[in-house]
C-alpha positions in Angstrom: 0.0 0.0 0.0 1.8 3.0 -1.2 1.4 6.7 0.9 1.5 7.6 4.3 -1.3 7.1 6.8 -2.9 9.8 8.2 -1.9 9.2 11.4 2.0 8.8 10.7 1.5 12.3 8.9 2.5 15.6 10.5 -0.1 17.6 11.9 0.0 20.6 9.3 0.1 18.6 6.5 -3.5 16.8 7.5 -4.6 19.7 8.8 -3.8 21.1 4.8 -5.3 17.9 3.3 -8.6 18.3 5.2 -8.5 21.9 4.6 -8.3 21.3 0.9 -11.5 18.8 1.1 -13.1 21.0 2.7 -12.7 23.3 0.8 -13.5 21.1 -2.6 -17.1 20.4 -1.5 -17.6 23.4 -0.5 -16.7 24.7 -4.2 -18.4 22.1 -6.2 -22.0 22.5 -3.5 -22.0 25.9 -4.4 -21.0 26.1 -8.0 -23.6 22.7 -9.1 -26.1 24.9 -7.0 -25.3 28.0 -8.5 -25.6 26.3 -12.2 -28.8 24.7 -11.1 -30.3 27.7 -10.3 -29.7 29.8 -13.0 -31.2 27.1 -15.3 -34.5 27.2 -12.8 -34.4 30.9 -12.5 -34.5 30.7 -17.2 -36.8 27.9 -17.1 -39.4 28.6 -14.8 -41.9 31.2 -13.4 -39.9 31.3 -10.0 -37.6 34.4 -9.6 -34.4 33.0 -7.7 -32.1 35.4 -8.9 -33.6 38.9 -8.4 -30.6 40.2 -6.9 -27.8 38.3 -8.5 -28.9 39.3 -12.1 -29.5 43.1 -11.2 -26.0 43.5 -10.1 -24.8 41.3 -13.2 -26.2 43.8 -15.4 -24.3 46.3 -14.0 -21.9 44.0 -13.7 -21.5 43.7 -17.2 -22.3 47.2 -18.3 -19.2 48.9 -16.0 -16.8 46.1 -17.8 -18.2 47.7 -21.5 -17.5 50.9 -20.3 -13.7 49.7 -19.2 -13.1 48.0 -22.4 -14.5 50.9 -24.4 -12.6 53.4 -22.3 -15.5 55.4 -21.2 -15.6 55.6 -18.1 -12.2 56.7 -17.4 -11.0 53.6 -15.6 -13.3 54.1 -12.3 -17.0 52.4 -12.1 -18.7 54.9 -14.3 -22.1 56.1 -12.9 -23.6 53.3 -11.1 -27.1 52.1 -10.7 -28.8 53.9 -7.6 -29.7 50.5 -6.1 -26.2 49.7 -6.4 -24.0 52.3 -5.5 -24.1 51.3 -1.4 -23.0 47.7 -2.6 -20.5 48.3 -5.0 -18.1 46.0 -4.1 -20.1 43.0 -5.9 -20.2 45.1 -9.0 -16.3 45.3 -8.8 -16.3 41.7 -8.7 -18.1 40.8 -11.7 -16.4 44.2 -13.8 -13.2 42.6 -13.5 -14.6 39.2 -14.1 -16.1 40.1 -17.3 -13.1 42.8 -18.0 -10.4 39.4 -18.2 -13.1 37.7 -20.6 -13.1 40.8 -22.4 -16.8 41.2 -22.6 -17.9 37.5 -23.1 -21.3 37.3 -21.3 -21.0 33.7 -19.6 -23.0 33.8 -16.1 -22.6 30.1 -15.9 -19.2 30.5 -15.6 -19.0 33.9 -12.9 -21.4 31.5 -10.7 -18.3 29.4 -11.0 -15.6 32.2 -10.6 -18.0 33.6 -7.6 -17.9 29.8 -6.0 -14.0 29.6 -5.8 -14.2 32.6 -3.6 -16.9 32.4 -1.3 -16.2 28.4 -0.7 -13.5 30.0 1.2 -16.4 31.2 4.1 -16.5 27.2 5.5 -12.0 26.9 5.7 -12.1 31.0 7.4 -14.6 29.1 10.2 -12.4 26.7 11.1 -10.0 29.1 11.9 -12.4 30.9 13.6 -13.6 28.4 15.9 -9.6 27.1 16.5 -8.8 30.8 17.3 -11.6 30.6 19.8 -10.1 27.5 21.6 -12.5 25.1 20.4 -10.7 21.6 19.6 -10.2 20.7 16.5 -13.0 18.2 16.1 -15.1 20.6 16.7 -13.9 23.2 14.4 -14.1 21.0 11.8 -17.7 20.1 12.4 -18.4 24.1 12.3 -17.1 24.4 9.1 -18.9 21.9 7.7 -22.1 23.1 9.4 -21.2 26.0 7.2 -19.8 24.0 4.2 -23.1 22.5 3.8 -25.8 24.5 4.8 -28.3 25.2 2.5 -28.6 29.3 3.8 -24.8 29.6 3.0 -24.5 27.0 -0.6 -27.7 29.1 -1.8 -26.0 33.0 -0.8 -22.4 32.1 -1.9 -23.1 30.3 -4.9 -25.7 32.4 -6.9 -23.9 36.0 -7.1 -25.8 37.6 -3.9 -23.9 39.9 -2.0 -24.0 37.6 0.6 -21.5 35.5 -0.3 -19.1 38.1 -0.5 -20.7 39.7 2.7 -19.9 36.2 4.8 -16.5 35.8 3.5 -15.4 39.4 4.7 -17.6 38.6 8.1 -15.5 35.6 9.3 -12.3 37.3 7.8 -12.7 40.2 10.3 -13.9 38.1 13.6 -10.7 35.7 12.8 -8.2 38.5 12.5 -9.8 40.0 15.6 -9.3 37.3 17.5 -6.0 36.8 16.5 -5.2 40.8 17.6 -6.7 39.8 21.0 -4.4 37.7 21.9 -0.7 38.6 20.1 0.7 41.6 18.1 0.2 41.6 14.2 0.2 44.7 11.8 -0.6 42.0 9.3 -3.7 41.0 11.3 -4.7 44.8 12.0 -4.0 45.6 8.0 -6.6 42.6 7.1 -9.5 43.9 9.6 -9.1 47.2 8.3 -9.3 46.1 4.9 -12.3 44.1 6.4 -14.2 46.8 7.7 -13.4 49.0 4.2 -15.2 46.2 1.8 -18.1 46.0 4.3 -18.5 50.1 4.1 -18.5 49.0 0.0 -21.4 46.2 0.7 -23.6 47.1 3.5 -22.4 50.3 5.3 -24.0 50.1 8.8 -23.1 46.4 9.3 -18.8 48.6 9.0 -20.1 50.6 11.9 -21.4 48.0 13.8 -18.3 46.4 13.4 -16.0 48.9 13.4 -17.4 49.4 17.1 -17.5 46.2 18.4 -14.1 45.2 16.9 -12.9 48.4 19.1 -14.1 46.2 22.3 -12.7 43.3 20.9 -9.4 44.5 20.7 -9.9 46.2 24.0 -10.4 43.1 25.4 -7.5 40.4 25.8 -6.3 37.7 27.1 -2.3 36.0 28.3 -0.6 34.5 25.2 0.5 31.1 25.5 3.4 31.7 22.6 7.2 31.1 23.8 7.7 34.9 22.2 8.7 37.3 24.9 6.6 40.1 22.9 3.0 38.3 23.7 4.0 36.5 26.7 5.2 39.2 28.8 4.2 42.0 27.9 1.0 43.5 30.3 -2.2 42.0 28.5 -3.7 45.6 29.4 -0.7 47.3 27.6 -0.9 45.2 24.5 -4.9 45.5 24.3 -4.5 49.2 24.9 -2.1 50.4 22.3 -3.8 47.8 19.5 -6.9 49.6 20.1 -5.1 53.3 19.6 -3.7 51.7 16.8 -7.2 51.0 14.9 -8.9 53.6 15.9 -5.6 56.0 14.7 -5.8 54.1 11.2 -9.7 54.4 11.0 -9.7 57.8 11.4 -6.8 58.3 9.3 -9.3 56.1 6.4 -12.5 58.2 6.9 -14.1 55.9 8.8 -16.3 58.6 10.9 -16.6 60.9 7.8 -18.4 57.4 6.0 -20.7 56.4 9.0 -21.5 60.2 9.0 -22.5 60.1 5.5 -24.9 57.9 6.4 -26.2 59.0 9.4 -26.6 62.7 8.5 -29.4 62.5 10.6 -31.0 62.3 14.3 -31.8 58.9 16.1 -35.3 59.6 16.0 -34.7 60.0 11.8 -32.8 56.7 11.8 -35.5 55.0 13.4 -38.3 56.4 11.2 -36.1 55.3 7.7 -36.0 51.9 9.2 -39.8 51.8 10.1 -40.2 52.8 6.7 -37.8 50.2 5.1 -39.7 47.5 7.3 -43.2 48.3 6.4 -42.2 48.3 2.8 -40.3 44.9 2.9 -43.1 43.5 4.8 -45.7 45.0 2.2 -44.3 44.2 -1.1 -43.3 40.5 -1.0 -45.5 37.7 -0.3 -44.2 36.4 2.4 -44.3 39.9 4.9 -45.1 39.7 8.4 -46.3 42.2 10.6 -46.9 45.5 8.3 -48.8 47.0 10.7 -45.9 47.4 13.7 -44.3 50.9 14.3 -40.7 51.4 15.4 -40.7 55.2 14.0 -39.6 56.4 18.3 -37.2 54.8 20.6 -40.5 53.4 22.9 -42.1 51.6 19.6 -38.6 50.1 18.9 -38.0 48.7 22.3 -41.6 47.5 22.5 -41.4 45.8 19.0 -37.8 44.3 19.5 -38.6 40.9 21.1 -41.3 40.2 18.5 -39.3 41.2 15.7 -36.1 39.3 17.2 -38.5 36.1 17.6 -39.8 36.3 13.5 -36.3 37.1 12.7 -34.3 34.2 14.4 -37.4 31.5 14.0 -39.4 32.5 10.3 -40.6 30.5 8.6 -42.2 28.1 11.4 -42.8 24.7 10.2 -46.8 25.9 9.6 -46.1 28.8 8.1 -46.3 27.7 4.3 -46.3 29.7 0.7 -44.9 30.0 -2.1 -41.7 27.9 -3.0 -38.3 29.8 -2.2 -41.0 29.8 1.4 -41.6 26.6 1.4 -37.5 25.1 1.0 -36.2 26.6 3.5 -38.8 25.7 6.2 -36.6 22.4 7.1 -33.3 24.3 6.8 -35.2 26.5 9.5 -36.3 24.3 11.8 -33.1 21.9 11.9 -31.4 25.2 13.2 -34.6 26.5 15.5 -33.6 23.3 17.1 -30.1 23.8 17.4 -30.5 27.3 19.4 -30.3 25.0 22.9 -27.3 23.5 22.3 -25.7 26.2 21.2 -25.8 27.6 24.7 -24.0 24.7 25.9 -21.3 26.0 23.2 -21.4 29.1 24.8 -20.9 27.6 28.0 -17.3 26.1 26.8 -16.7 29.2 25.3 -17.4 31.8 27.7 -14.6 29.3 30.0 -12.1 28.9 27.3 -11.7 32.0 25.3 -14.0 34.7 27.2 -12.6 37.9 25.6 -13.2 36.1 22.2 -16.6 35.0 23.4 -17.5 38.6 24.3 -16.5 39.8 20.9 -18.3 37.7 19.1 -21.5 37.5 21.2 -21.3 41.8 20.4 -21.1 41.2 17.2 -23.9 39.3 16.7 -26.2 40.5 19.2 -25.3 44.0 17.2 -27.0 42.5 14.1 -29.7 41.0 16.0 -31.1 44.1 16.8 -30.6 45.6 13.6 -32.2 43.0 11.8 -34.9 42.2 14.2 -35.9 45.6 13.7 -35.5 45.8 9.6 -36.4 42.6 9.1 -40.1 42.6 7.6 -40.7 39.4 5.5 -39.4 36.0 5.6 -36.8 36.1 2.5 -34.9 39.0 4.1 -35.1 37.4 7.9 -33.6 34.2 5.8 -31.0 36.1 3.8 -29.8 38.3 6.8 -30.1 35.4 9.3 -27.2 33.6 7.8 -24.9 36.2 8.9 -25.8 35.2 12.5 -25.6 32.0 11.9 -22.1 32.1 10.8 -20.9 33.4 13.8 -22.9 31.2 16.0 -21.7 27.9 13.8 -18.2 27.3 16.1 -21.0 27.7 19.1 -23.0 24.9 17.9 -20.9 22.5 17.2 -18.6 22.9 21.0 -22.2 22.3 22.6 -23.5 19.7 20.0 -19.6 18.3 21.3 -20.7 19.0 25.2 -24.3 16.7 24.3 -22.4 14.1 23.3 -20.2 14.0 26.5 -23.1 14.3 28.8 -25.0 11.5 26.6 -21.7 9.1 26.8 -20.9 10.3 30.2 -25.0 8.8 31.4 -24.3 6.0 29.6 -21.1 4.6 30.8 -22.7 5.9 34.3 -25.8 3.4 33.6 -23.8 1.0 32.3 -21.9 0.9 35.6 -24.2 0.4 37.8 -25.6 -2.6 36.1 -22.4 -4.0 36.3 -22.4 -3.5 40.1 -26.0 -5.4 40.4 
């Protein structure tokens, strides 16, 4: 038998090989979904790319301009709709700009796969970052590998994709800042929070806050380097965080947010309620139309309900049209997984607390957002899998305490028949 077993094999290079697996099915579930639903999207009534196809357009229109030399090598005039999200746009106007104009959306869906099919191998290292053995960070990235929520976003040219990758790239680098120096680290986060401003700007400011408290926040290397071992975690923590919020400012950072909040909370809060009552009212599958979070009292008073459609829709009863209808299982298999991921927590908050902290901010910060913007069941669905990204590494370490408690009552039983 030729090769080496995996067990005689050193630990990087089978942590490379399964890696590379990983990262194979993640590729080919998203790209054979991708190509399967642009040829259900041409050959039926059911609109699966809404989206995806507006941004290809212009897409495809701001790679004309480039090879035509009109647009004086920026992006040209974009769309309205798309000028808050233009980072996607980039994507496919370079895409099409190397094919040199050829229209081939088969083969971006492809192009679109190799990147986001990155999102499952970035959790791993999330979840190792966070102390979580390695079993278990493997069964988080495979949670996320094969998720419908995240095959479905990544594969199909949605924003999404893009949206997770950038996600998990900033809560790893974070993670790794709150526990040992790295400029290369702080570089990639700032980077991170940049392409978020160029895909959905207030999820950058939510960020851009709670990565502030992340880096705060800190805990004792265990590395043999003298620079993270003895130097005061407080100290370290400290002049990291200068060190962002220096570079942030130095970016523009404040002047963006600004740009978009040129207004008081009170105004914030009424754009939302507006936003909300028009998702909820337009599509088919809108919920609550009728519920005002226009002043501070309506929002706090709505919150819970909107945080229990957001996290939970669409309930196992709740049926309509198709895209509705598929994701009712995907739904409820995670519904279910909400308990155990507290046990996660659990192993979290006593392993890694500072990380835990960072990342529990971080998506309690887009809870509220999206429990409050939230208004039908395809947004909850499409903006719920940013959540669930971050909560993956969660549900797998308690899915791993379960399993210890269940073997742990076993061998217990089994015991005690022995003694009879």
């Amino acid at each position: 038998m030729s090769g080496t077993s995996a067990t005689h094999m050193p630990v990087k290079a089978v942590e490379r090989r399964k890696t590379r697996r990983l990262y194979l099915w993640a590729f080919s579930t998203r790209a054979s979904i991708g190509l399967i639903t642009y040829l259900l999207n041409a050959y039926t009534d059911e609109p699966f790319l809404e989206d995806a196809l507006f941004y290809e357009e212009i897409g495809y229109g701001v790679a004309t301009d480039w090879l035509s030399d009109r647009s004086g090598g920026g992006l040209g005039m974009l769309h309205p709709g798309a000028e808050q999200a233009w980072l996607i746009v980039a994507v496919i106007a370079v895409f099409y700009y190397i094919l040199q104009g050829m229209r081939a959306l088969p083969v971006l869906f492809v192009f679109y796969s190799a990147i986001t099919a990155l999102v499952p191998c970035i959790t791993y290292r999330v979840a190792r970052e966070l102390g979580a053995p390695e079993a278990v960070a493997w069964r988080a990235a495979w949670l996320v590998a094969l998720s419908p929520v995240f095959v479905f976003f990544s594969g199909t040219l949605y924003k999404e994709g893009l949206l997770l990758l950038i996600l998990g790239v900033a809560a790893y680098y974070t993670l790794r800042l709150q526990v040992r120096w790295g400029i290369w680290s702080l570089l990639v986060v700032i980077l991170s929070i940049l392409a978020l401003f160029a895909l959905r700007f207030y999820l950058a400011i939510l960020m851009s806050v709670v990565i502030t408290l992340g880096l705060i926040l800190g805990r004792r290397s265990t590395s043999r380097d003298m620079r993270y071992r003895y130097v005061p975690v407080f100290m370290r923590q400290a002049i990291t965080a200068v060190v962002f919020i220096a570079l942030a400012v130095a970016l523009g950072f404040h002047e963006r947010a600004e740009e978009r909040f040129d207004e008081t909370p009170e105004g914030i809060l009424m754009k939302i309620n507006v936003t909300r009552q028009e998702l909820a009212t337009i599509a088919y599958s809108g919920y609550l139309p009728e519920a005002e979070t226009s002043t501070p009292t309506e929002a706090l008073t709505f919150f819970p309900i909107g945080l229990l459609y957001f996290l939970t829709v669409p309930l196992p009863w709740q049926w309509g049209r198709l895209r509705q209808n598929l994701v009712i299982a995907e739904t409820t298999f995670w519904v279910l997984l909400y308990p155990i991921m507290i046990l996660g927590i659990r192993r979290s908050l006593q392993t890694n607390r500072a990380g835990t902290v960072f990342l529990g901010a971080a998506t309690g910060g887009m809870c509220i957002i999206y429990a409050l913007l939230s208004g039908n069941v395809g947004i909850a669905y499409r903006m719920r899998s940013q959540v669930w990204l971050l909560w993956a590494p969660w549900v797998a370490w308690g899915w791993e305490a379960l399993r210890e408690q269940w073997r742990q009552t076993t061998r217990s039983q089994r015991d005690r028949v022995v003694r009879r």
